[in-house]
Z-matrix of the N, CA and C atoms (Angstrom, degrees):
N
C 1 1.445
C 2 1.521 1 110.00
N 3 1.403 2 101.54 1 131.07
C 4 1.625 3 92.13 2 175.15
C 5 1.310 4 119.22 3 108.90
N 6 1.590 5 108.85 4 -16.60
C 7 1.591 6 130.06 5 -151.47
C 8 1.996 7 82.98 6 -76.68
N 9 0.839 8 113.20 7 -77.63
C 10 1.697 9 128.83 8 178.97
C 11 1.669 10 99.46 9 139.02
N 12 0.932 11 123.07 10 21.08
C 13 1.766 12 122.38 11 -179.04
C 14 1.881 13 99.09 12 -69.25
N 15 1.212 14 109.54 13 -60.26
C 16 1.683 15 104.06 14 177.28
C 17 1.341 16 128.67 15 -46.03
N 18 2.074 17 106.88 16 -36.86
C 19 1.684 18 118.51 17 158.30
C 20 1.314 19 102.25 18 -52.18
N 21 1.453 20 122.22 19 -36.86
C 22 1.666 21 109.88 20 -150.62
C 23 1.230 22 111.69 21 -93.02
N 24 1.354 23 113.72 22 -2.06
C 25 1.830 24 109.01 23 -168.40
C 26 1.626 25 85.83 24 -110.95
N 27 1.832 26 137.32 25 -42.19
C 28 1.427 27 121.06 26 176.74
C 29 1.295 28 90.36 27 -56.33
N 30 1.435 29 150.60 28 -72.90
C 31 1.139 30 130.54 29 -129.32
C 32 1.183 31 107.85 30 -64.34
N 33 1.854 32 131.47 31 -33.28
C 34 1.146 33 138.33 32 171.11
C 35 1.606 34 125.20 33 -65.17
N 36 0.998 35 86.75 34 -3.82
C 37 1.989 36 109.85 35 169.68
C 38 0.883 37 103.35 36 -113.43
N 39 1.497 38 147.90 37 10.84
C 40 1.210 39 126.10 38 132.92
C 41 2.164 40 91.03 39 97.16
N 42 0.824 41 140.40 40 5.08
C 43 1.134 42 166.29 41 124.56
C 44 1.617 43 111.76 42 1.21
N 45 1.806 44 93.23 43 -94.95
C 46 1.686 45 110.37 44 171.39
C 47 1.597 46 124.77 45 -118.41
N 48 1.130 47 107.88 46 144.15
C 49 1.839 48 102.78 47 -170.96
C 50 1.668 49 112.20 48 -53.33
N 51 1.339 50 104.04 49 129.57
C 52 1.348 51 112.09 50 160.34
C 53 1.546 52 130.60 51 -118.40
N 54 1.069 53 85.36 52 152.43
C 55 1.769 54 105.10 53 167.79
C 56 1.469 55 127.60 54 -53.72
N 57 1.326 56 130.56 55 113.00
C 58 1.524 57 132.60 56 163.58
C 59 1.740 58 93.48 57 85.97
N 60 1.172 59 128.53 58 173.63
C 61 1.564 60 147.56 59 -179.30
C 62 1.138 61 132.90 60 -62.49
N 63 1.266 62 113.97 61 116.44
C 64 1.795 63 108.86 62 -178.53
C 65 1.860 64 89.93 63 -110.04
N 66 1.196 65 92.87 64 153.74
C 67 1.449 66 116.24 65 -160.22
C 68 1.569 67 111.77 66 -145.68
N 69 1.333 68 123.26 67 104.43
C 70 1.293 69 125.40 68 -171.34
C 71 1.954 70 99.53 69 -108.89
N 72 1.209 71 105.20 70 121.36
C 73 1.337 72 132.49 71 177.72
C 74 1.964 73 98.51 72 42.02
N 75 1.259 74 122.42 73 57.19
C 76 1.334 75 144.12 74 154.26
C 77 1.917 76 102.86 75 87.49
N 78 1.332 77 101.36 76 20.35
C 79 1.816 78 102.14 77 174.65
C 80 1.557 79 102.36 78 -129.22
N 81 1.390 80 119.10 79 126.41
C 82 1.322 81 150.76 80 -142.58
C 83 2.346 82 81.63 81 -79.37
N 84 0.722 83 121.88 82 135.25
C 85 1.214 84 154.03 83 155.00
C 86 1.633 85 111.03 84 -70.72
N 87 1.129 86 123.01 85 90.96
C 88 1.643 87 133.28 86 -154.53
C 89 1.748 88 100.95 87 -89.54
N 90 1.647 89 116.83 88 -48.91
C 91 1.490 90 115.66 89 -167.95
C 92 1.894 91 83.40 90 -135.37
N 93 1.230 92 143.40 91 78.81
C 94 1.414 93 146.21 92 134.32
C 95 1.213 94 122.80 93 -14.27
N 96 1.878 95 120.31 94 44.22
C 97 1.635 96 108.35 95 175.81
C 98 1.516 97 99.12 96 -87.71
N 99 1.271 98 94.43 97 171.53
C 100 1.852 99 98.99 98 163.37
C 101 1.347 100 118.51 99 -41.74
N 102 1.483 101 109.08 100 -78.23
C 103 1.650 102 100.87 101 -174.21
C 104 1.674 103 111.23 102 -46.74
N 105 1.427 104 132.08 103 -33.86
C 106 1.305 105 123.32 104 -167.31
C 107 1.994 106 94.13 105 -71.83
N 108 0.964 107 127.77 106 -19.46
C 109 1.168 108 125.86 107 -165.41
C 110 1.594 109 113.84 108 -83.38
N 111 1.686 110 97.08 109 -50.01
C 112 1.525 111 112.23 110 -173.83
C 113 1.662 112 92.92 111 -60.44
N 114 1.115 113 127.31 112 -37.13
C 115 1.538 114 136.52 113 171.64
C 116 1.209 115 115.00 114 -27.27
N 117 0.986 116 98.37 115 -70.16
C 118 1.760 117 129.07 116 -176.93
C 119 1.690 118 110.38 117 -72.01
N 120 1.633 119 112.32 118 3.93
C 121 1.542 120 123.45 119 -179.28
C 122 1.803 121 116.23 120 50.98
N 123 1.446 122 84.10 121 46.59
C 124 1.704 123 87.30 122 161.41
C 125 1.623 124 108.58 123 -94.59
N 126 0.772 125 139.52 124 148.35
C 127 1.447 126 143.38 125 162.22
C 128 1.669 127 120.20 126 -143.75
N 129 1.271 128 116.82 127 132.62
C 130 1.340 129 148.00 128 -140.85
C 131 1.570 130 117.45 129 -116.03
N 132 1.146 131 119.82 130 96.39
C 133 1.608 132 108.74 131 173.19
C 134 1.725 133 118.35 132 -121.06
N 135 1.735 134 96.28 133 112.79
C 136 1.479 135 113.25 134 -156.30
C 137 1.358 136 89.50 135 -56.19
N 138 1.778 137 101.05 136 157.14
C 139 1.701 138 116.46 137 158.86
C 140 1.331 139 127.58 138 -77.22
N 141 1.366 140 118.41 139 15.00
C 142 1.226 141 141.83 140 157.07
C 143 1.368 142 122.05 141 -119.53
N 144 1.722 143 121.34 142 72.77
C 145 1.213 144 125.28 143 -174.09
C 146 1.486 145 99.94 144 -60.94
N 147 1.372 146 126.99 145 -66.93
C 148 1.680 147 98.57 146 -168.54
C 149 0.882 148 142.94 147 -76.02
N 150 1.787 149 112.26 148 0.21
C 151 1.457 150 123.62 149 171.78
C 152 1.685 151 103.29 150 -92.67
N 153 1.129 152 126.74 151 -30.60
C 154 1.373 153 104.70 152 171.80
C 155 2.338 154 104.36 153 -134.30
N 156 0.551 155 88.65 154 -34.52
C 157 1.750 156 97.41 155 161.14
C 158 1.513 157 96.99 156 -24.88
N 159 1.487 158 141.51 157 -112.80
C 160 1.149 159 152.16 158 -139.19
C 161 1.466 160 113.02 159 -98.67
N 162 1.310 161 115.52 160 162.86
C 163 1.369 162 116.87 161 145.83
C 164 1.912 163 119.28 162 -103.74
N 165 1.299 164 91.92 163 118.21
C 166 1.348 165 89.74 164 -156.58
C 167 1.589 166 132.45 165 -45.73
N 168 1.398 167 119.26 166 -42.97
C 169 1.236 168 151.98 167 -178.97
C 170 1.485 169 112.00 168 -103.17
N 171 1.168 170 128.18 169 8.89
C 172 1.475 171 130.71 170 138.85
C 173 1.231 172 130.87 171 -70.47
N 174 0.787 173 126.01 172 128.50
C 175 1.512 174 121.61 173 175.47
C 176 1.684 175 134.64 174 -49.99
N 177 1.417 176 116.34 175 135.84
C 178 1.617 177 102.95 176 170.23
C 179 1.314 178 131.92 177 -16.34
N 180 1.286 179 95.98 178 -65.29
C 181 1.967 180 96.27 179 -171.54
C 182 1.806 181 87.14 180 -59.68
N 183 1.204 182 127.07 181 -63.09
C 184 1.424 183 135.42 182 -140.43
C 185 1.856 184 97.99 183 -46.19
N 186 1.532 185 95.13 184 -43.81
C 187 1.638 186 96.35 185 -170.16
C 188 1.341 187 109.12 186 -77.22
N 189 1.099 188 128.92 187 -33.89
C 190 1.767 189 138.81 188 153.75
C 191 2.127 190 114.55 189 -31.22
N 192 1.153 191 83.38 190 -44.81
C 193 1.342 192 80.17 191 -156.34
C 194 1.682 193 108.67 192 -88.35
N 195 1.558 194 102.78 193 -13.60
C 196 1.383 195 87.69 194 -157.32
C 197 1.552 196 110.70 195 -102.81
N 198 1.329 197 105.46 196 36.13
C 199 1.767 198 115.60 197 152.67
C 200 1.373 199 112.51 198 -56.11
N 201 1.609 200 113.94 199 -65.77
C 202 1.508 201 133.64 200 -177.99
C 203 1.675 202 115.71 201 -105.26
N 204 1.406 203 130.81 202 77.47
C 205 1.656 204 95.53 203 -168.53
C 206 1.473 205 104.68 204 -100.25
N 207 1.238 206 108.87 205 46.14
C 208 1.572 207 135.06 206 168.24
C 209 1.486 208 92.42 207 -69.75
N 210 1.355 209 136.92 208 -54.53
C 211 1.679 210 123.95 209 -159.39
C 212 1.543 211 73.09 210 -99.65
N 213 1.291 212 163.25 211 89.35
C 214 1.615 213 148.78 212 129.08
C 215 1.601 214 95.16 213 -148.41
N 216 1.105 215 131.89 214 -10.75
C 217 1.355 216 135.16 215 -173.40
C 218 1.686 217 117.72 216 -108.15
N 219 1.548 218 118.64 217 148.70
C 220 1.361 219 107.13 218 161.15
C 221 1.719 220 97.33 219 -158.70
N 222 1.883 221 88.83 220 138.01
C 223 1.402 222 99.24 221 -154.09
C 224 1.300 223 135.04 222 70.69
N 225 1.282 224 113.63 223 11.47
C 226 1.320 225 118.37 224 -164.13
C 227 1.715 226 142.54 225 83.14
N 228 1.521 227 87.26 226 10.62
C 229 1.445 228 109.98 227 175.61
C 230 1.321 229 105.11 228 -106.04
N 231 1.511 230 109.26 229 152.11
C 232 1.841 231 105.81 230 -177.42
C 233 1.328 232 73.74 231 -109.63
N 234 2.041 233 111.85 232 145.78
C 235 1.148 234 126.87 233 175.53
C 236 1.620 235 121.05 234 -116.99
N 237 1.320 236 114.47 235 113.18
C 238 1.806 237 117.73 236 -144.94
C 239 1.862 238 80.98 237 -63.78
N 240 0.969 239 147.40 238 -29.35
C 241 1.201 240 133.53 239 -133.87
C 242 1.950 241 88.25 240 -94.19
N 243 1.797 242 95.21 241 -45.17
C 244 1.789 243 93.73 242 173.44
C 245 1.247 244 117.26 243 -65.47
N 246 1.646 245 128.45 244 -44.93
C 247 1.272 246 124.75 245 149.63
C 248 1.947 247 122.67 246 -33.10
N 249 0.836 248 118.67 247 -74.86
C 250 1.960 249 101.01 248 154.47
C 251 1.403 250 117.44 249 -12.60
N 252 1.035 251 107.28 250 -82.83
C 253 1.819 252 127.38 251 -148.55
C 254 1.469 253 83.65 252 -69.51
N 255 1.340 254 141.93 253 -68.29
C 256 1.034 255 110.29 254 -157.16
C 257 2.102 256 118.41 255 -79.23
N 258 1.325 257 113.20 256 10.47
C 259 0.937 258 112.85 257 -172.04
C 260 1.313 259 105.90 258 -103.42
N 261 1.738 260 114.32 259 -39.42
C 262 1.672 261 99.64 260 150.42
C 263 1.493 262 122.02 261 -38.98
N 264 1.221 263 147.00 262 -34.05
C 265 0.786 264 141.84 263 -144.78
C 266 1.762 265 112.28 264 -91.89
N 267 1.565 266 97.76 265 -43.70
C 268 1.656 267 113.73 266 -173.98
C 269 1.690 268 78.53 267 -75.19
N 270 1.544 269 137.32 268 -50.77
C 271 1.515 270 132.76 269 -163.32
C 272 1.737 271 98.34 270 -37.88
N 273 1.084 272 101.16 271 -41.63
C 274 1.524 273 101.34 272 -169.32
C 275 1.359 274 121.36 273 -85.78
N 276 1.353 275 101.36 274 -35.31
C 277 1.709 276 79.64 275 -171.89
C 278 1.641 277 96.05 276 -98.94
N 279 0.974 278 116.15 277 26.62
C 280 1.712 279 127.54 278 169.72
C 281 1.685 280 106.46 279 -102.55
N 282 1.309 281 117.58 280 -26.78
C 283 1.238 282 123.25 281 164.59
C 284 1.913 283 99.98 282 85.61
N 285 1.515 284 103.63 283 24.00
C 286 1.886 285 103.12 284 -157.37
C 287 1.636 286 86.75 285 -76.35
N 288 1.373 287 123.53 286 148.54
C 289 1.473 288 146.67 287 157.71
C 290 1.586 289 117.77 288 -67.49
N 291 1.064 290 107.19 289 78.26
C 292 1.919 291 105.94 290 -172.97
C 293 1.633 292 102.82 291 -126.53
N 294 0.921 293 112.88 292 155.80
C 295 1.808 294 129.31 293 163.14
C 296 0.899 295 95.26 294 -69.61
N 297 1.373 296 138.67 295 -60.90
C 298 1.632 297 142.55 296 -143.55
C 299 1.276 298 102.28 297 -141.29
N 300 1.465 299 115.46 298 173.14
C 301 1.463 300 122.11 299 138.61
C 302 1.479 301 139.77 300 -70.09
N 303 1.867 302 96.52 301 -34.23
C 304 1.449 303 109.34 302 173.75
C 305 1.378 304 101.99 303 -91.55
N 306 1.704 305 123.37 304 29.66
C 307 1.515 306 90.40 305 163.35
C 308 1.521 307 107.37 306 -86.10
N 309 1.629 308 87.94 307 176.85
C 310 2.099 309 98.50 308 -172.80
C 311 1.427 310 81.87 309 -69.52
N 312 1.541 311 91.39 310 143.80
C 313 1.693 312 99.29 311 156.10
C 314 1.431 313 139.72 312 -59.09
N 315 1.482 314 96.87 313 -39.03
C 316 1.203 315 112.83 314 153.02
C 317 1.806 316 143.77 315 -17.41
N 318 1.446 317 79.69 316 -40.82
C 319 1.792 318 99.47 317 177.00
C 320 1.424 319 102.94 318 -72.46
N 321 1.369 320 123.60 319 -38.88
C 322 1.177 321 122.19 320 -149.40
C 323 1.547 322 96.85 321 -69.16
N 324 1.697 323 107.68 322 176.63
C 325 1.757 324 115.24 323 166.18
C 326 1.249 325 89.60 324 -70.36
N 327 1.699 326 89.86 325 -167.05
C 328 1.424 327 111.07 326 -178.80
C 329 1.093 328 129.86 327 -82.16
N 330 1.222 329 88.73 328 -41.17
C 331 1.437 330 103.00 329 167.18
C 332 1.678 331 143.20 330 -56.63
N 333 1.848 332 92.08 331 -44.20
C 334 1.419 333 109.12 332 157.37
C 335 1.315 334 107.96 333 -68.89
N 336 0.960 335 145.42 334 -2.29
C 337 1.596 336 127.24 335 174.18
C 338 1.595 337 96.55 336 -107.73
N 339 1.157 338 140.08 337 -12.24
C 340 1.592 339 126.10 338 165.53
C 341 1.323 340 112.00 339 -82.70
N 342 1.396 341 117.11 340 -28.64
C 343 1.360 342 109.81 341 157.89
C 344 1.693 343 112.79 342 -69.58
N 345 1.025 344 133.13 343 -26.09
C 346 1.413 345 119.39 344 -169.84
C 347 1.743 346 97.35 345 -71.36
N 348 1.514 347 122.29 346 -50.22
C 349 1.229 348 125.92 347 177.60
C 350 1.250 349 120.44 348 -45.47
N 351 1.514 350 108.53 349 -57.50
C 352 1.763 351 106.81 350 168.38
C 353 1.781 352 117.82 351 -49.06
N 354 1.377 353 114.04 352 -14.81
C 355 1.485 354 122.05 353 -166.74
C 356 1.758 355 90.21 354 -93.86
N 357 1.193 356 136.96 355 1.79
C 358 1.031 357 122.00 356 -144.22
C 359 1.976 358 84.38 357 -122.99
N 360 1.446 359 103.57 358 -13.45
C 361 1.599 360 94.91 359 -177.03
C 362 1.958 361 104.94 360 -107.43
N 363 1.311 362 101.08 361 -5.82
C 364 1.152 363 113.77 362 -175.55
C 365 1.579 364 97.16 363 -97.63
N 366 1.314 365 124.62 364 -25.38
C 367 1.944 366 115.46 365 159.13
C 368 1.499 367 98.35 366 -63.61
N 369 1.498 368 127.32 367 -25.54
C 370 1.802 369 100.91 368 -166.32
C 371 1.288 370 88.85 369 -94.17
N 372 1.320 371 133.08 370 -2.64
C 373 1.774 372 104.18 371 -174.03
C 374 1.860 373 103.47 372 100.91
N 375 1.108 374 103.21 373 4.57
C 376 1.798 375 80.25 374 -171.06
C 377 1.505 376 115.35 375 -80.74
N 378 1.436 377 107.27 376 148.12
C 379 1.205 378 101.62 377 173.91
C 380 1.389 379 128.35 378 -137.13
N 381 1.467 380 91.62 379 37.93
C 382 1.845 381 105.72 380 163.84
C 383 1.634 382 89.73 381 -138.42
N 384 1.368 383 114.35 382 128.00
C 385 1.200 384 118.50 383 178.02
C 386 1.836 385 116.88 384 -143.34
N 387 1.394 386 116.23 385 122.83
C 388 1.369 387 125.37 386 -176.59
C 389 1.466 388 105.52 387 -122.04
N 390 1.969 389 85.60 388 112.16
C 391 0.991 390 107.80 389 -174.90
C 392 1.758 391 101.47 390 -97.42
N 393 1.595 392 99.16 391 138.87
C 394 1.718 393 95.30 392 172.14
C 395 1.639 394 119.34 393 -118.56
N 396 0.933 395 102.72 394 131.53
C 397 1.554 396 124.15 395 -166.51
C 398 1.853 397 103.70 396 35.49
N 399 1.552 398 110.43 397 69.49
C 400 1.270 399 104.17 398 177.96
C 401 1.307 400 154.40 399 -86.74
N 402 1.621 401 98.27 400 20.80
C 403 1.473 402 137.30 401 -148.94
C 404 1.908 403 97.90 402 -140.00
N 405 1.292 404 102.27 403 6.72
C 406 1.470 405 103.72 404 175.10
C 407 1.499 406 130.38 405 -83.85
N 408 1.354 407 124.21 406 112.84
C 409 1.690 408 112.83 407 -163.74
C 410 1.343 409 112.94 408 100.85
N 411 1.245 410 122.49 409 -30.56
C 412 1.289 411 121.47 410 -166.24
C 413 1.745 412 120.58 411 -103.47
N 414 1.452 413 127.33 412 155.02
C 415 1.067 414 130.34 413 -133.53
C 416 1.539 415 84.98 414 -101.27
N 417 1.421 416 101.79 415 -176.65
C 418 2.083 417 116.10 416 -167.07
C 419 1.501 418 105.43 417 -75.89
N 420 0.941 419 133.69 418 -28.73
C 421 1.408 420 147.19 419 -179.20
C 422 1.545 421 102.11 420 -76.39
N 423 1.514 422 136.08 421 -54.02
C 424 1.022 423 124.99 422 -176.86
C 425 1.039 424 130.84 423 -78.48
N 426 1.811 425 107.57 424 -27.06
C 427 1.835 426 118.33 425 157.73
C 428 1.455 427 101.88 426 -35.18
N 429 1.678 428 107.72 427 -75.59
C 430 1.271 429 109.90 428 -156.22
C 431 1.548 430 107.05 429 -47.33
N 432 1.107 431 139.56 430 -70.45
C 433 1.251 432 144.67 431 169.94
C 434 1.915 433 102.36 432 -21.13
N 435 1.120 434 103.83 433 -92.44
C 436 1.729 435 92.64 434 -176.11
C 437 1.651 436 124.23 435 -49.18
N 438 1.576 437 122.24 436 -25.09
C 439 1.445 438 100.17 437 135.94
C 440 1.912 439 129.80 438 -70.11
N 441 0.610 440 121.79 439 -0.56
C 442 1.637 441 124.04 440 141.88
C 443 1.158 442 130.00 441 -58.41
N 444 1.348 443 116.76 442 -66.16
C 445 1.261 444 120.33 443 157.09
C 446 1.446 445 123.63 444 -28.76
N 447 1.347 446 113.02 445 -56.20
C 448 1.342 447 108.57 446 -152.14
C 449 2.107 448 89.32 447 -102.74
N 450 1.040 449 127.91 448 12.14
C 451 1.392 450 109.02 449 142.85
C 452 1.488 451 109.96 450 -80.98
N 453 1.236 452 92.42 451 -40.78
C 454 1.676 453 87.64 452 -161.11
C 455 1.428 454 108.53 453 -53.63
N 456 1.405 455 138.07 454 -43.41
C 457 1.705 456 152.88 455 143.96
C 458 1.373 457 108.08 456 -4.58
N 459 1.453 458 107.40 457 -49.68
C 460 1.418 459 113.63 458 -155.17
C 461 1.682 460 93.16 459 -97.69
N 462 1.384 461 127.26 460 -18.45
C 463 1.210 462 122.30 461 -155.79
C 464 1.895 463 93.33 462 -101.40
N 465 1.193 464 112.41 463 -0.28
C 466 1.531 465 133.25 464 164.38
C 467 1.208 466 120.65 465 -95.77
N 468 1.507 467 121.70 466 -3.90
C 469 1.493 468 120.38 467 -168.79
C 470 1.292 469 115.24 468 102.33
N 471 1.054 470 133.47 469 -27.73
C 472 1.560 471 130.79 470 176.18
C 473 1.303 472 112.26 471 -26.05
N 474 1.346 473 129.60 472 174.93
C 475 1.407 474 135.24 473 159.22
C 476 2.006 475 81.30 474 -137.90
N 477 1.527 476 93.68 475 126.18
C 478 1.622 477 119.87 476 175.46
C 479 1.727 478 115.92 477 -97.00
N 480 1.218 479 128.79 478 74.80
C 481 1.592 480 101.01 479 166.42
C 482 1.707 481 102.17 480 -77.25
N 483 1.309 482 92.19 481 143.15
C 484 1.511 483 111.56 482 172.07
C 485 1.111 484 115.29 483 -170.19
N 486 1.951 485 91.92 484 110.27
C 487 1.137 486 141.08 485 -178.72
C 488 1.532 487 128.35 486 -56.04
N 489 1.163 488 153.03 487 85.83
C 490 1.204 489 148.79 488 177.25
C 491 1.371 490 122.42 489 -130.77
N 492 1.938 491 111.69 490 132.95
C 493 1.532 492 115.40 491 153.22
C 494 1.645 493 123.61 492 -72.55
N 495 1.141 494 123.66 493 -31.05
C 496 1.651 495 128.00 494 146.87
C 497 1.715 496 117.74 495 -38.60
N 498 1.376 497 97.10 496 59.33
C 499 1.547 498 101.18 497 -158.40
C 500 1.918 499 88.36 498 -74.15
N 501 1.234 500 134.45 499 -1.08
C 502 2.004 501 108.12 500 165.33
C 503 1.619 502 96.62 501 -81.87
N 504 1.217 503 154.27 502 -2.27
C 505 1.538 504 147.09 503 159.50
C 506 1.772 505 110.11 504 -52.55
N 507 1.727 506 107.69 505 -42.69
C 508 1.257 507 106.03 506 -169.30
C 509 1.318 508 126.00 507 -41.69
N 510 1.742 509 110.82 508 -53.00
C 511 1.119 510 118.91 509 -179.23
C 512 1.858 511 118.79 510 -49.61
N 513 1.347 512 105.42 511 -62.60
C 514 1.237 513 125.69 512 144.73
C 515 1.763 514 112.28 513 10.13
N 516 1.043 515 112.57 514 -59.53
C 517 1.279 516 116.90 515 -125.29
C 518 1.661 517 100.68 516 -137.80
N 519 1.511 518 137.47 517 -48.07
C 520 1.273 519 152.59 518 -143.83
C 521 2.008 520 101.56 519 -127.95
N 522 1.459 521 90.79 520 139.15
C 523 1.449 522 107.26 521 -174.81
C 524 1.623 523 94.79 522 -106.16
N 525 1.311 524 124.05 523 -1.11
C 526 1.687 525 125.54 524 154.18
C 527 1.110 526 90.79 525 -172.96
N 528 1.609 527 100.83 526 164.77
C 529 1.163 528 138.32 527 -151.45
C 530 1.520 529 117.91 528 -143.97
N 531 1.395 530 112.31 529 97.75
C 532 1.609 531 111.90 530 -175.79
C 533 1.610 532 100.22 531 -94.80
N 534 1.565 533 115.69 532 137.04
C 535 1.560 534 105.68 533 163.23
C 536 1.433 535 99.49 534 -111.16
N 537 1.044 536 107.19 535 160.44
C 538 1.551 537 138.12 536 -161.24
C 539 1.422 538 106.87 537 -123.08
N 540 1.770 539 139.96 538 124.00
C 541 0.811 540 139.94 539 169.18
C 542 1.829 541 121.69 540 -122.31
N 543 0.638 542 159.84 541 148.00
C 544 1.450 543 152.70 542 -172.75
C 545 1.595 544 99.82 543 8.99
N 546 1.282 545 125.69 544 54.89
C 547 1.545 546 120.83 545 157.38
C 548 1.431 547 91.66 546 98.37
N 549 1.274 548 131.63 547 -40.39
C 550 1.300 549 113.94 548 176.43
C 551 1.283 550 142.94 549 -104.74
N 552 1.162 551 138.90 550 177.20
C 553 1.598 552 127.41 551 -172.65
C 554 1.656 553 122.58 552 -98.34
N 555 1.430 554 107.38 553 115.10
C 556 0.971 555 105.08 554 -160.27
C 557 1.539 556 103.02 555 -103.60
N 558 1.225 557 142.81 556 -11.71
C 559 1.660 558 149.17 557 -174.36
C 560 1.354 559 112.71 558 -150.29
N 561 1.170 560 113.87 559 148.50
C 562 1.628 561 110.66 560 165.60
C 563 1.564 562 94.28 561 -154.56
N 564 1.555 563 102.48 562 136.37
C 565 1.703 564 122.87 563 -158.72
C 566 1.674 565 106.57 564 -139.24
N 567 1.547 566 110.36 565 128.91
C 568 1.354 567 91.22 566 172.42
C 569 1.829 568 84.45 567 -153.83
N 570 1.386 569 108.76 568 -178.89
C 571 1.665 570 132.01 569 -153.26
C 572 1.574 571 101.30 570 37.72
N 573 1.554 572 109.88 571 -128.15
C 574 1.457 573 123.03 572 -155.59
C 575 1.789 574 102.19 573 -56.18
N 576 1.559 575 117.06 574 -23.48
C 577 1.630 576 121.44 575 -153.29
C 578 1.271 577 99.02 576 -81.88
N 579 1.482 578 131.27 577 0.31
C 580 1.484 579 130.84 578 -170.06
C 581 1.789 580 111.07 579 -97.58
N 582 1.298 581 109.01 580 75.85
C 583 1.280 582 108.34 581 -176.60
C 584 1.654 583 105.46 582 -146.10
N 585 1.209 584 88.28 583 137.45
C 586 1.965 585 102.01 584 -165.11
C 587 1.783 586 112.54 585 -35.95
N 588 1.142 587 125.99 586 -23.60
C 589 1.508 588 119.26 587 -171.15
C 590 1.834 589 93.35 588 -77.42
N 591 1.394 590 109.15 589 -41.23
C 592 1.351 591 86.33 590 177.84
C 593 1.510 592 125.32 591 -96.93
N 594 1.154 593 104.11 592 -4.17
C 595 1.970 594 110.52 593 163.28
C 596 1.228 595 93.77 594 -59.19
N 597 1.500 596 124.47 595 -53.32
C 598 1.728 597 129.97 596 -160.58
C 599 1.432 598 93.28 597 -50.97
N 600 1.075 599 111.00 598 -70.30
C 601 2.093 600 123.17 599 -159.49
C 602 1.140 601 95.59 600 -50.58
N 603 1.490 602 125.27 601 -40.16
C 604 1.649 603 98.93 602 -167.47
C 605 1.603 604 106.88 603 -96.19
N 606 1.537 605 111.98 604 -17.98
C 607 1.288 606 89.87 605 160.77
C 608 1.378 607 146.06 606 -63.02
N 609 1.245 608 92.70 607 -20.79
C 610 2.137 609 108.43 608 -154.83
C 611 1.449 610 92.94 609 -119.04
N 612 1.898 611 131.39 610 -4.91
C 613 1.379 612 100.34 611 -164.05
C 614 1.613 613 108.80 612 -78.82
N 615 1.143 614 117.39 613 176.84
C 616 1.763 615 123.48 614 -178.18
C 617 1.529 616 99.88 615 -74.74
């Protein structure tokens, strides 16, 4: 808490104003709002999935889809039946636990609903995605799975931020490792150097 990683991933979503240059695949980012961002296939999953993450009482597919409902629509109509089909589809290869597609999300664990959210930037196509604390609430089975996910992302080209205070996951999980201390950066670690005594030091030193 406190680190500024949650400032640093909205501001990189285009969210809240930042300081100095954001730069998406080596071209400078001129006005960083959301829509210019989601553009540019950033996609964002708050550290508060149920306060801003989902709509609660919408359904699976519904919360999936409605990043882009460019592929669920025609003419400008959203079509519940394309909303389905394509939400079976992320259901599955997301591995999410649902009765339905139209059940409320709500029902689901926690876990299945952070996977449904992460499924929801992977319907728009994005492929820089900062995830914040996305392993929060959720049980050992679903970690493992959403670190799955997110090699497999990366093993497609993705670029993964993923954000965590569960700093023994890092290793786990990250091909580098920035620590963050009162807003600023205090380490950056990658191959053999990514191991918790020195995530620890640069997180916690004075």
């Amino acid at each position: 808490m406190g680190s500024g990683r949650t400032e640093l991933l909205r501001a990189l979503a285009g969210f809240t104003p930042a300081r100095g240059v954001i730069e998406v695949e080596g071209t400078e980012v001129v006005r960083p709002t959301p829509h210019a961002m989601r553009r540019l296939g950033v996609g964002i999953t708050p550290e508060d999935r149920k306060g801003e993450g989902v709509v609660p009482l919408l359904g699976v597919s519904e919360n999936m889809v409605m990043s882009w409902f460019g592929g669920a629509s025609r003419a400008g109509t959203v079509l519940p039946s394309r909303v389905s089909s394509l939400g079976r589809a992320l259901i599955e290869r997301l591995s999410i636990k649902t009765a339905a597609p139209d059940t409320p999300i709500v029902n689901l664990s926690g876990g299945n609903q952070q996977k449904a959210v992460i499924g929801r930037w992977l319907h728009a196509g994005s492929r820089i995605l900062l995830l914040d604390e996305p392993t929060r609430g959720v049980d050992v089975e679903a970690k493992a799975q959403i670190y799955g996910i997110v090699r497999e992302l990366a093993q497609q080209g993705a670029a993964v931020l993923f954000v965590s205070s569960e700093l023994e996951e890092l290793p786990l999980v990250c091909d580098r490792v920035l620590a963050l201390r009162g807003g600023r950066l205090e380490g950056e670690f990658s191959g053999d150097d990514i191991t918790l005594d020195n995530i620890m030091a640069a997180a916690m030193a004075a």
